[in-house]
PDB file with one MODEL, atoms N, CA, C and O in Angstrom:
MODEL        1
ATOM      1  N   UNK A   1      66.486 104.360 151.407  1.00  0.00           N
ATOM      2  CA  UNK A   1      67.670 104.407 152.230  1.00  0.00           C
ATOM      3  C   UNK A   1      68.883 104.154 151.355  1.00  0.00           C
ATOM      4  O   UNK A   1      68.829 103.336 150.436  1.00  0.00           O
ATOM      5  N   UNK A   2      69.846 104.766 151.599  1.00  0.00           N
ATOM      6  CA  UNK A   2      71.056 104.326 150.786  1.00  0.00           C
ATOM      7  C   UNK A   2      71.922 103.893 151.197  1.00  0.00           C
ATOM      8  O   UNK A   2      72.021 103.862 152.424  1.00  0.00           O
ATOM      9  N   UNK A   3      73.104 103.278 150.260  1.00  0.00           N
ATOM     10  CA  UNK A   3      73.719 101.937 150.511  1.00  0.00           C
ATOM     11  C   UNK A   3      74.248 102.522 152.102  1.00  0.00           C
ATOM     12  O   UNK A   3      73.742 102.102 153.143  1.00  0.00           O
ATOM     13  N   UNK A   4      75.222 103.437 152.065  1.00  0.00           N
ATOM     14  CA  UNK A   4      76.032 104.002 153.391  1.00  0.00           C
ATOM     15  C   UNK A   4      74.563 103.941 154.695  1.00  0.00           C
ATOM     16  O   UNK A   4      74.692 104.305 155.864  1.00  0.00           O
ATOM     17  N   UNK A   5      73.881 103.653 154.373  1.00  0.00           N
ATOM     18  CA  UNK A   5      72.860 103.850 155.603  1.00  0.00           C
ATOM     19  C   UNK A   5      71.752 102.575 156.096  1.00  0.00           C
ATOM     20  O   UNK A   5      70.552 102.563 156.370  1.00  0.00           O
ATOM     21  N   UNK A   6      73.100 101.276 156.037  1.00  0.00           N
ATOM     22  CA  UNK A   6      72.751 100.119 156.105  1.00  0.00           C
ATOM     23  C   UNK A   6      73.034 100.040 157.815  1.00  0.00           C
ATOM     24  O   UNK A   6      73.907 100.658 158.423  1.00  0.00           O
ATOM     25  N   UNK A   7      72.050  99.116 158.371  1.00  0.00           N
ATOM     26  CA  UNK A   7      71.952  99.021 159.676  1.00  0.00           C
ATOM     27  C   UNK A   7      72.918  97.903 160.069  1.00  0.00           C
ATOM     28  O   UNK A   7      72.833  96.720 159.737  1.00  0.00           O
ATOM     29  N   UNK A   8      73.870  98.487 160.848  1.00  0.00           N
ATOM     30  CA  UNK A   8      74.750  97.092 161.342  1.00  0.00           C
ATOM     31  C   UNK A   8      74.575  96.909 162.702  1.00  0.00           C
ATOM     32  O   UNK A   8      74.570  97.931 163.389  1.00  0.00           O
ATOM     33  N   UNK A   9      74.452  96.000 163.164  1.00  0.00           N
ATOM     34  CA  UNK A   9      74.368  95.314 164.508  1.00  0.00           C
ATOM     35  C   UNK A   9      75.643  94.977 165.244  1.00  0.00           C
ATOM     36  O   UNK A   9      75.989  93.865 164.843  1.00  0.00           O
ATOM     37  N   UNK A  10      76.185  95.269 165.813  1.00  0.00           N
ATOM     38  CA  UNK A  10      77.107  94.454 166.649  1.00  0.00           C
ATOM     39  C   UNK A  10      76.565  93.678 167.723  1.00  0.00           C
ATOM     40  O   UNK A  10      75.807  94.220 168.527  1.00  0.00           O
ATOM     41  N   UNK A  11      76.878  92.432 167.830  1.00  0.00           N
ATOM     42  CA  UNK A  11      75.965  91.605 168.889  1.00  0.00           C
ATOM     43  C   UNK A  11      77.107  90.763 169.121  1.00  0.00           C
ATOM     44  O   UNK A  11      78.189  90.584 168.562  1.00  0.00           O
ATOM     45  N   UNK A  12      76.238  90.092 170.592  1.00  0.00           N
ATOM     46  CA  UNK A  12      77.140  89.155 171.377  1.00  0.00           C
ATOM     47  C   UNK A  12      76.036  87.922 171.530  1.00  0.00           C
ATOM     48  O   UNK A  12      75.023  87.961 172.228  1.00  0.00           O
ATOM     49  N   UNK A  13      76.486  86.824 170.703  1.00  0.00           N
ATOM     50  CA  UNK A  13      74.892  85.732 171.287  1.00  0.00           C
ATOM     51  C   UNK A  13      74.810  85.583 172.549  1.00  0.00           C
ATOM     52  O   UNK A  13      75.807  85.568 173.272  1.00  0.00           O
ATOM     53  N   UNK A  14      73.276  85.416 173.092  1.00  0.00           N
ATOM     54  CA  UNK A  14      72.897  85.300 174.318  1.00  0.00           C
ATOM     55  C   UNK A  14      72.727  85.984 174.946  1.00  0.00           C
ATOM     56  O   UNK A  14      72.111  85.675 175.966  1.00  0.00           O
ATOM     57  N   UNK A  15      73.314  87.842 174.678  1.00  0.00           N
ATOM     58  CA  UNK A  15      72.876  89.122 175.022  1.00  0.00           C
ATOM     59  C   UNK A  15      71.864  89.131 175.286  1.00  0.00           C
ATOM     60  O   UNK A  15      71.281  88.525 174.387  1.00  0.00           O
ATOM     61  N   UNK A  16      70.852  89.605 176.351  1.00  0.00           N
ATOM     62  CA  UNK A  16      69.614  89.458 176.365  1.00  0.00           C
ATOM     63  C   UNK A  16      68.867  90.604 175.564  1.00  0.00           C
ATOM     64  O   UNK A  16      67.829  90.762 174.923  1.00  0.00           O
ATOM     65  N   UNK A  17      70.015  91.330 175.977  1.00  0.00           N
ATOM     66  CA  UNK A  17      69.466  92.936 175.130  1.00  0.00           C
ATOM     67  C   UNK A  17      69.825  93.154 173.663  1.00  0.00           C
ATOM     68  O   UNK A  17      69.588  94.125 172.943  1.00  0.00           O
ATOM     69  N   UNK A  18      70.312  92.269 173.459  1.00  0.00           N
ATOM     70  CA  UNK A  18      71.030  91.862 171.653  1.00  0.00           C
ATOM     71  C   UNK A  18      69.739  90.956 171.085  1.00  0.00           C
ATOM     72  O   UNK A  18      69.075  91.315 170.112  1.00  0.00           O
ATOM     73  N   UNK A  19      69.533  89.962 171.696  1.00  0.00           N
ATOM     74  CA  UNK A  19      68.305  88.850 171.221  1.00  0.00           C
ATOM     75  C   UNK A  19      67.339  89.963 171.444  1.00  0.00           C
ATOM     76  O   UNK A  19      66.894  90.278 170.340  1.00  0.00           O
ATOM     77  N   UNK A  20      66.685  90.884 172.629  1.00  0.00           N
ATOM     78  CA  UNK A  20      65.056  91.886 171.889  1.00  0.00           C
ATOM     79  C   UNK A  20      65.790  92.419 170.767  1.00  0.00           C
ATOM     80  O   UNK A  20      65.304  92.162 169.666  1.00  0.00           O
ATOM     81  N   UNK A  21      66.857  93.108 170.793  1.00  0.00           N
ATOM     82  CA  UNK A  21      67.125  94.452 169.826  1.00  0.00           C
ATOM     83  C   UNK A  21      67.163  93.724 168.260  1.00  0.00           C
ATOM     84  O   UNK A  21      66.981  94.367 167.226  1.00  0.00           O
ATOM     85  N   UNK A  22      67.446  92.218 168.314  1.00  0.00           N
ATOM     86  CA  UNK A  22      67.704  91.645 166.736  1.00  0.00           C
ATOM     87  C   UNK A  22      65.832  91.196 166.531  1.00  0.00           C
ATOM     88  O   UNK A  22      65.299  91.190 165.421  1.00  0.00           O
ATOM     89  N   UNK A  23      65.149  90.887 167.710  1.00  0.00           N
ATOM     90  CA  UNK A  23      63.738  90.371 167.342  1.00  0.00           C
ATOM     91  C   UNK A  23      63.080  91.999 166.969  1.00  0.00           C
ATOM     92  O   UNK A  23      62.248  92.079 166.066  1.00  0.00           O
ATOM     93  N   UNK A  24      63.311  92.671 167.372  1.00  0.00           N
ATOM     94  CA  UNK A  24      62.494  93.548 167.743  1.00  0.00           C
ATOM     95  C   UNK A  24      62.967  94.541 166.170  1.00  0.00           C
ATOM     96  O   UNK A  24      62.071  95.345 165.911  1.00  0.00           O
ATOM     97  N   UNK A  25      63.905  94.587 165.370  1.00  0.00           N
ATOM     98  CA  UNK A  25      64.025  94.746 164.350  1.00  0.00           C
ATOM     99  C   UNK A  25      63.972  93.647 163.091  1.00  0.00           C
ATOM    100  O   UNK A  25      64.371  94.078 162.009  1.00  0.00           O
ATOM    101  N   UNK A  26      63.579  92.462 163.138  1.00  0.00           N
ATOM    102  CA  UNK A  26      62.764  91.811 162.176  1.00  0.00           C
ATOM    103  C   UNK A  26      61.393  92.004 161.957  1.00  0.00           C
ATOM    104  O   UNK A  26      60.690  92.084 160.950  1.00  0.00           O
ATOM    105  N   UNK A  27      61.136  92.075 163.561  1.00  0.00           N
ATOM    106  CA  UNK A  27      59.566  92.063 163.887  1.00  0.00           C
ATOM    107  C   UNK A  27      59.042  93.131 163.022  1.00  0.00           C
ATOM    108  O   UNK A  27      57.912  93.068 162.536  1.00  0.00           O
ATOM    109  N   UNK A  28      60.004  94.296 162.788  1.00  0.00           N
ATOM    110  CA  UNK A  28      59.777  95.808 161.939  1.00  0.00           C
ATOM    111  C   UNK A  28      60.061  96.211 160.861  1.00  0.00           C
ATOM    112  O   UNK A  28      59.723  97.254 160.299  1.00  0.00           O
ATOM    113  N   UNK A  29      60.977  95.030 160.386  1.00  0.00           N
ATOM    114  CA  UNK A  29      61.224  94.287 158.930  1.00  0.00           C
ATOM    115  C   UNK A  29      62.236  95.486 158.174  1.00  0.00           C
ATOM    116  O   UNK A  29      62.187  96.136 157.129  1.00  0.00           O
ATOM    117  N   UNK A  30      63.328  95.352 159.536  1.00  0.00           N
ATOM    118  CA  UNK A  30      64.498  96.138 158.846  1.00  0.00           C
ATOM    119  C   UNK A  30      64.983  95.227 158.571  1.00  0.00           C
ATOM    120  O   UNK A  30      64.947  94.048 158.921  1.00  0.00           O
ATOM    121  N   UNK A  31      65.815  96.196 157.430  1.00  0.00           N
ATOM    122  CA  UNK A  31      67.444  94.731 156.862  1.00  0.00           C
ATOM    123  C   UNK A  31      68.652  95.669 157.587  1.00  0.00           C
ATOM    124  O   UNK A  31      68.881  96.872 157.466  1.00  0.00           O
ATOM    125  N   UNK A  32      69.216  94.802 158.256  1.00  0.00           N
ATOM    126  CA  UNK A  32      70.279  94.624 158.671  1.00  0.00           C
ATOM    127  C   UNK A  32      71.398  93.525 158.648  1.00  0.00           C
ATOM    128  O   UNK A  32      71.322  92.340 158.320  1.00  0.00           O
ATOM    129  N   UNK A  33      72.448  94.261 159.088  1.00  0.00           N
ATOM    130  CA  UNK A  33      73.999  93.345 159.094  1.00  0.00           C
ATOM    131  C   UNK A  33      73.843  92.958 160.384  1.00  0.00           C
ATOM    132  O   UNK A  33      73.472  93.809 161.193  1.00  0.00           O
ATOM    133  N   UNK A  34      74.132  91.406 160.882  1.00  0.00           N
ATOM    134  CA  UNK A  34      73.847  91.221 162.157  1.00  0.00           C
ATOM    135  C   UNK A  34      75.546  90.923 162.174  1.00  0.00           C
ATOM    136  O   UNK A  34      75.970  90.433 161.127  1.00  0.00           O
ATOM    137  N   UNK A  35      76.549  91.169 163.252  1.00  0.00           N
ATOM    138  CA  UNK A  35      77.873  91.284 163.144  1.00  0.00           C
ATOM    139  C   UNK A  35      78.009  90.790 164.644  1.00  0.00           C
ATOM    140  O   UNK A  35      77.702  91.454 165.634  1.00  0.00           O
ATOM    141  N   UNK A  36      78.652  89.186 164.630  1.00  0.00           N
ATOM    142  CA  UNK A  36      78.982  88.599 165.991  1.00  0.00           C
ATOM    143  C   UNK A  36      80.373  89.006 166.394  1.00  0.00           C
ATOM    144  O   UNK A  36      81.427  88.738 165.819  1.00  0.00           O
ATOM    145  N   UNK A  37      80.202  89.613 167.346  1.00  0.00           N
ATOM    146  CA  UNK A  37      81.826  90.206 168.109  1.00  0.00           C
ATOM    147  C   UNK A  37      82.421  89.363 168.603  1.00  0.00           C
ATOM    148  O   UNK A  37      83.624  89.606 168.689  1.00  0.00           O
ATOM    149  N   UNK A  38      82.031  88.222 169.073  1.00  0.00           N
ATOM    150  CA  UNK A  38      82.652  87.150 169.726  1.00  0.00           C
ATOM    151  C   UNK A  38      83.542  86.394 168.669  1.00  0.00           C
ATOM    152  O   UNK A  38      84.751  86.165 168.655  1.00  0.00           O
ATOM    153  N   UNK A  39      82.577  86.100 167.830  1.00  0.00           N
ATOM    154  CA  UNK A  39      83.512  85.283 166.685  1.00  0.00           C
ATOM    155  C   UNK A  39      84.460  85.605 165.521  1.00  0.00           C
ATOM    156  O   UNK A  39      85.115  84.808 164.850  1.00  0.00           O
ATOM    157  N   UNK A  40      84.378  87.299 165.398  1.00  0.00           N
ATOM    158  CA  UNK A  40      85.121  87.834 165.000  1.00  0.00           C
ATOM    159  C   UNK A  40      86.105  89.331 165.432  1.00  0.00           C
ATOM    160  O   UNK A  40      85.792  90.498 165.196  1.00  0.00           O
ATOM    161  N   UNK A  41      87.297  88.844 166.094  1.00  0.00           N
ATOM    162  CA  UNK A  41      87.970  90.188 166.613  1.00  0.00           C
ATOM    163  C   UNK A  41      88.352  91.726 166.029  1.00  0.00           C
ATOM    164  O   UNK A  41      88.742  92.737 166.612  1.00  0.00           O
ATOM    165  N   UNK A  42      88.043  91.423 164.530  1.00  0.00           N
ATOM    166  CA  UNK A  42      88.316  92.281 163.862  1.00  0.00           C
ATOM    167  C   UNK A  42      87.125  93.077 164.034  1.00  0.00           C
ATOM    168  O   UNK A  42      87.052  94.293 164.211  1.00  0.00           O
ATOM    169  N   UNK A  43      86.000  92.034 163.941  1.00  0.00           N
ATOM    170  CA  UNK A  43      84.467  92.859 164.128  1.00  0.00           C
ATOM    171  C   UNK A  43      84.243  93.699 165.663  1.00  0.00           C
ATOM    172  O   UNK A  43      83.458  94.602 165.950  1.00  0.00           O
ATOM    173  N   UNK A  44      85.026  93.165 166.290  1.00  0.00           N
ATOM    174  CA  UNK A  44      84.843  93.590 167.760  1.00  0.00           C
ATOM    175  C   UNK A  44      85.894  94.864 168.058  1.00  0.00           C
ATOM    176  O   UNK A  44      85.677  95.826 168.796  1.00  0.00           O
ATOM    177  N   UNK A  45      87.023  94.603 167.315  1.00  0.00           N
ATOM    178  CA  UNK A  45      87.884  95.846 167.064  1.00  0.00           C
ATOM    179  C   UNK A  45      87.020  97.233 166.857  1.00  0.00           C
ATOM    180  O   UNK A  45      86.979  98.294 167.480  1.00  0.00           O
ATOM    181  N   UNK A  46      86.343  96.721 165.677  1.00  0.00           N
ATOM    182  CA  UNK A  46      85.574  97.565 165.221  1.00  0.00           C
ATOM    183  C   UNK A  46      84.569  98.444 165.588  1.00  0.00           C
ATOM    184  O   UNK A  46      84.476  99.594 165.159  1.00  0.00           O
ATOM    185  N   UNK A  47      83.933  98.002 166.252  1.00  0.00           N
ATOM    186  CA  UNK A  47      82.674  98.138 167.458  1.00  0.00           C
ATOM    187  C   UNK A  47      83.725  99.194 168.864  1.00  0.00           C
ATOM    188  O   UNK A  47      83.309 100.156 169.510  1.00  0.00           O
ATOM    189  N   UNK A  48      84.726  98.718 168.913  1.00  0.00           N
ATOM    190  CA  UNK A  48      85.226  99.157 170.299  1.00  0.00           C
ATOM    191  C   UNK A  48      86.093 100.287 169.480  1.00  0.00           C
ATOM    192  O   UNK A  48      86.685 100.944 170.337  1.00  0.00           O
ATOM    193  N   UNK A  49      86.378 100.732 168.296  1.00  0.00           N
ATOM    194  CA  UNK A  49      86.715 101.785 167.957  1.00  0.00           C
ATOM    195  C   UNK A  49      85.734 102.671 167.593  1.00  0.00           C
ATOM    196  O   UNK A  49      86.174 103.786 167.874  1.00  0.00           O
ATOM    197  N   UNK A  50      84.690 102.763 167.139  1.00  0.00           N
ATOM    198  CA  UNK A  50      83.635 103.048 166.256  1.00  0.00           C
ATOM    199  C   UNK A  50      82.821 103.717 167.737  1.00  0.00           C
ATOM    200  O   UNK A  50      82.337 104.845 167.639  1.00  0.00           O
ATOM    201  N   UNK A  51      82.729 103.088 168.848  1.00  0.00           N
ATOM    202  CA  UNK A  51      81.609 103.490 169.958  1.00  0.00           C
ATOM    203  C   UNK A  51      82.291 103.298 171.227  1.00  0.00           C
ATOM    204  O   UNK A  51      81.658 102.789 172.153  1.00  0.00           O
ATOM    205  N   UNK A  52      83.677 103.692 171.406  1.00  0.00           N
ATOM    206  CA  UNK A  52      84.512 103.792 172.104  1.00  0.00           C
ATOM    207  C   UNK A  52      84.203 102.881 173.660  1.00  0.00           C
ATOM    208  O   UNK A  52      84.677 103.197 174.751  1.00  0.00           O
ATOM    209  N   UNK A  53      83.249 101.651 173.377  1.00  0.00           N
ATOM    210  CA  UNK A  53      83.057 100.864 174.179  1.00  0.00           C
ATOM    211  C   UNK A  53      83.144  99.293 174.047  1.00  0.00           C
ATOM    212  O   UNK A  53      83.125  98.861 172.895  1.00  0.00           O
ATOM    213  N   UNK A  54      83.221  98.545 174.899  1.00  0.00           N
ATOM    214  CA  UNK A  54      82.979  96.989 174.329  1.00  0.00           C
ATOM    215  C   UNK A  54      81.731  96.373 174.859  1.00  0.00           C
ATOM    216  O   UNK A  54      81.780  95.174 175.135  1.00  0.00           O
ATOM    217  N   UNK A  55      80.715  96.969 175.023  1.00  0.00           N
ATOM    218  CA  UNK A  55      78.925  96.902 175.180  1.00  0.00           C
ATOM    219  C   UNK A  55      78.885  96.113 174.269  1.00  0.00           C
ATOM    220  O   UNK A  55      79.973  95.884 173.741  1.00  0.00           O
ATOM    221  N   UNK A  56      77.626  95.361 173.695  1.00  0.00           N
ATOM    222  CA  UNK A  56      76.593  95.166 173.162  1.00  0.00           C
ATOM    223  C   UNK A  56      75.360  95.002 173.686  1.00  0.00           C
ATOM    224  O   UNK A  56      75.196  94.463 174.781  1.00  0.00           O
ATOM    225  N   UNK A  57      74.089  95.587 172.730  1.00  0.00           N
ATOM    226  CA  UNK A  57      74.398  95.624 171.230  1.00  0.00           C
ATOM    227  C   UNK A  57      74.882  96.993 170.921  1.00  0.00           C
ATOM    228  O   UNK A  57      74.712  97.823 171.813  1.00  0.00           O
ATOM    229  N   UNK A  58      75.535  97.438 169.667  1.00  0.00           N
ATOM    230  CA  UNK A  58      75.887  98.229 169.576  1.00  0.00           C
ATOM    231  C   UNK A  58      75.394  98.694 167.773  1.00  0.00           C
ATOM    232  O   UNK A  58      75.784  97.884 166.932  1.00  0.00           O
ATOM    233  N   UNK A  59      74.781  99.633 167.368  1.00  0.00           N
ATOM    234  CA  UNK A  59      74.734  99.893 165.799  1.00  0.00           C
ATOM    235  C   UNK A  59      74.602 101.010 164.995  1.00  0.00           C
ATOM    236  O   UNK A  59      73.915 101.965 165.358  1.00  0.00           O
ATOM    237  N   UNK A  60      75.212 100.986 163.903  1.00  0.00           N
ATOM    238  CA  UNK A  60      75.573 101.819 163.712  1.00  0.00           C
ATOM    239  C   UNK A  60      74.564 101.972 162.256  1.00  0.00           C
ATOM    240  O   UNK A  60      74.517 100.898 161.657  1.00  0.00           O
ATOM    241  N   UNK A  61      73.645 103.252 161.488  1.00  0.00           N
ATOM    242  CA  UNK A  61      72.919 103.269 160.192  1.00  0.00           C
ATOM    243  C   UNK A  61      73.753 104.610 159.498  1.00  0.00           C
ATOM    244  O   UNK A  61      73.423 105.786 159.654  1.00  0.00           O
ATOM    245  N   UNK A  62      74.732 104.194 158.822  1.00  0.00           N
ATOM    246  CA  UNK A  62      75.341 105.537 158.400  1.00  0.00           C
ATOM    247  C   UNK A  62      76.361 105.929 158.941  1.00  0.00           C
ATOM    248  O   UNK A  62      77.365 105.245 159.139  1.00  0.00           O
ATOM    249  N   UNK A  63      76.198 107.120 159.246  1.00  0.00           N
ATOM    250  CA  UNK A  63      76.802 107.908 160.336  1.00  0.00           C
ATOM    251  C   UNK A  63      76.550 107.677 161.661  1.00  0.00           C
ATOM    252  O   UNK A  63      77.467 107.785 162.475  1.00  0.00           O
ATOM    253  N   UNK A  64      75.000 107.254 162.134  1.00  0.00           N
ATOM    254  CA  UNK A  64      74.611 107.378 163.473  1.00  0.00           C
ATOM    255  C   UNK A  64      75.088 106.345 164.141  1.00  0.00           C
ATOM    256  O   UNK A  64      75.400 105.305 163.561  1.00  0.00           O
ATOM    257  N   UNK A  65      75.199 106.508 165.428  1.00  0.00           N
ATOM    258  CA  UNK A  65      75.561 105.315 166.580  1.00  0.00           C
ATOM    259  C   UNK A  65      75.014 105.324 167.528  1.00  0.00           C
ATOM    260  O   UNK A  65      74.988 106.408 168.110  1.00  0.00           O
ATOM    261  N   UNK A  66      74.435 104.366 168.054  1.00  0.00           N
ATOM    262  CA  UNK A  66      73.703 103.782 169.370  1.00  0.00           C
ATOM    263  C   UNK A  66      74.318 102.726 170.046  1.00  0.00           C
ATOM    264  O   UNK A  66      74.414 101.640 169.475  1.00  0.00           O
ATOM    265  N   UNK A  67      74.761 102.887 171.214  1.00  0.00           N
ATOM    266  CA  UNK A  67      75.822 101.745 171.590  1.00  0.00           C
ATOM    267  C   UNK A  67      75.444 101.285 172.785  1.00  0.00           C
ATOM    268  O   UNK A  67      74.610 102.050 173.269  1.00  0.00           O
ATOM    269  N   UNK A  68      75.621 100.619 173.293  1.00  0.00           N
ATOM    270  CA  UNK A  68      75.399  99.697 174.710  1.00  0.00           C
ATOM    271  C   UNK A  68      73.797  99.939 174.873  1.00  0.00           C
ATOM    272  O   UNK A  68      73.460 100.693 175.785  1.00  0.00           O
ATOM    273  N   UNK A  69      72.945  99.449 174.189  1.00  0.00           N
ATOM    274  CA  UNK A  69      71.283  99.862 174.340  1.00  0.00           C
ATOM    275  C   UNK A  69      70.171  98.594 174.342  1.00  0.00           C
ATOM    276  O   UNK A  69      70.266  97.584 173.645  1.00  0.00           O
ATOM    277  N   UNK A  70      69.262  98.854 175.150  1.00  0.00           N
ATOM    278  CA  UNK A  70      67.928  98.340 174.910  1.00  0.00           C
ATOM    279  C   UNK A  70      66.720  98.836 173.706  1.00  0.00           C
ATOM    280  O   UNK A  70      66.736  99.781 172.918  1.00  0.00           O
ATOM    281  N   UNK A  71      65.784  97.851 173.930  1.00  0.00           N
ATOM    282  CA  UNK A  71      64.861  98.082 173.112  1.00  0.00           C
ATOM    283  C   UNK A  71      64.157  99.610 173.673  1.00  0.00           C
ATOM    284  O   UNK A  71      63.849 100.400 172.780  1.00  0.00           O
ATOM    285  N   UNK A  72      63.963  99.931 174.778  1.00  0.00           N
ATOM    286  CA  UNK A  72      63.373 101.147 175.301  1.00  0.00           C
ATOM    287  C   UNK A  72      64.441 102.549 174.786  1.00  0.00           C
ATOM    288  O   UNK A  72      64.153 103.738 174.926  1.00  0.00           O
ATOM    289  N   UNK A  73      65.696 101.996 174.181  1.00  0.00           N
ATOM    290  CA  UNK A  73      66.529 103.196 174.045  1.00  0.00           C
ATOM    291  C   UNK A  73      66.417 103.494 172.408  1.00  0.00           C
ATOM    292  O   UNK A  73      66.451 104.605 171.879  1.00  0.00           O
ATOM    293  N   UNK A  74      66.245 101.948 171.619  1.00  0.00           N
ATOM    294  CA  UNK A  74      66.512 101.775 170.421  1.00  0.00           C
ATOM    295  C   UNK A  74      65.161 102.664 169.233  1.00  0.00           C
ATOM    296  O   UNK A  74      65.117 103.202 168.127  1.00  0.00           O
ATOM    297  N   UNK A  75      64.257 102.332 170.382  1.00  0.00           N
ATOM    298  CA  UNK A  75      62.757 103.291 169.443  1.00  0.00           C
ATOM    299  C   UNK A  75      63.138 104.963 169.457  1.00  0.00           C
ATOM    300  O   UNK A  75      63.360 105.668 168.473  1.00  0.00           O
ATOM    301  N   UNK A  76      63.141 105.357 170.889  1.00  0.00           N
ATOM    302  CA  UNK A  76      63.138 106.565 170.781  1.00  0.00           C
ATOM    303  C   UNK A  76      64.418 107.167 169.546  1.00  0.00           C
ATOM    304  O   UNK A  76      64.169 108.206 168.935  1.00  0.00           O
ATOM    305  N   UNK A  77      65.328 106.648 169.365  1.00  0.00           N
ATOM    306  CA  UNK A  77      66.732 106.603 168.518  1.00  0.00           C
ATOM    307  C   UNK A  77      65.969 106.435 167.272  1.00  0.00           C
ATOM    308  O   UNK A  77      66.172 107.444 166.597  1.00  0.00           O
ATOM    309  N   UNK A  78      65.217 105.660 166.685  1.00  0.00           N
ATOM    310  CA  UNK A  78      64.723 105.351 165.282  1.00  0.00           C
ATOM    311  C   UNK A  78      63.496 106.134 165.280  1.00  0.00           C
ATOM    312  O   UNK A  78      62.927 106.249 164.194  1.00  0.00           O
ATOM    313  N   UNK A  79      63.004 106.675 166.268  1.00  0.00           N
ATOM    314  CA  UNK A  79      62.365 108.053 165.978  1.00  0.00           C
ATOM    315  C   UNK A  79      62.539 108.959 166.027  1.00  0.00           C
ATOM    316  O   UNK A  79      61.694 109.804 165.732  1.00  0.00           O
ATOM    317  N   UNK A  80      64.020 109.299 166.526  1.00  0.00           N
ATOM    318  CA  UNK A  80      64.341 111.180 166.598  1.00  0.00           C
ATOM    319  C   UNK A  80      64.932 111.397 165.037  1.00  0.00           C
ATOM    320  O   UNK A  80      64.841 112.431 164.375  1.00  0.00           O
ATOM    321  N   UNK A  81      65.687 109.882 164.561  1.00  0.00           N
ATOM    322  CA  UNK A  81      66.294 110.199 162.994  1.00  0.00           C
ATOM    323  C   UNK A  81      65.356 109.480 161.997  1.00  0.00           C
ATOM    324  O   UNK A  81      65.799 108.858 161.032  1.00  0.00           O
ATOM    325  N   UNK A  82      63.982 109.599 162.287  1.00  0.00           N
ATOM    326  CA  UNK A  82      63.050 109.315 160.920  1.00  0.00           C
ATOM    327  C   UNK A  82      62.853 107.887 160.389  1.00  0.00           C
ATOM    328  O   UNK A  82      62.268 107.723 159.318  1.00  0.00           O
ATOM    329  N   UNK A  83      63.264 106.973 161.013  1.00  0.00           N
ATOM    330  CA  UNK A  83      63.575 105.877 160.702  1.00  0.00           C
ATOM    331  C   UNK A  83      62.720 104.727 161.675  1.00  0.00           C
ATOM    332  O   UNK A  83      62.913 103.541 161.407  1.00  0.00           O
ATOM    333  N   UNK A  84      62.140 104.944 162.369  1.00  0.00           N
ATOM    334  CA  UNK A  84      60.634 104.110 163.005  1.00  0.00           C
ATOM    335  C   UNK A  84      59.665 103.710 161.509  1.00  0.00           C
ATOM    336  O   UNK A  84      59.503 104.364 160.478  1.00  0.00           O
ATOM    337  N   UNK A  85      59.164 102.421 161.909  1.00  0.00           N
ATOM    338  CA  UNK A  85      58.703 102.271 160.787  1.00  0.00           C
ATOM    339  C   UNK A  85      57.390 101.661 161.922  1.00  0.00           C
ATOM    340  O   UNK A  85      56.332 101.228 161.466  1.00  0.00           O
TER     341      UNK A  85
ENDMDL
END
């Protein structure tokens, strides 16, 4: 994978759907940027420009974006772009 195709997270603690989506990608032993929107506005700027929403979780590998999602949305997504492990 290359550098531009690092997995970033946008999360909100206590998300319920942020806590599976961050377990549920250790559990699969990606590396990712885990990026708290709450504690940083710039990060949340970011997220709400980037995926034209203020959801979480929200992430982005590259180019691609998956935004306001569950774990049931997040597999099929890491299997249509090759990236299910």
């Amino acid at each position: 994978m290359e550098e531009d195709e690092v997995f970033k997270v946008y999360v909100k603690p206590g998300c319920p759907w942020c806590v599976d989506a961050i377990a549920y990608l250790k559990k699969g032993g990606y590396h990712f940027e885990e990026i708290d929107v709450t504690s940083d506005p710039v990060a949340f700027a970011k997220m709400q420009e980037i995926s034209g929403q203020t959801s979480a979780p929200t992430m982005t590998v590259g180019n691609l974006l998956l935004a306001d999602f569950g774990v049931e949305e997040l597999v099929p997504f890491l299997e249509e772009h090759g990236l299910l492990r």
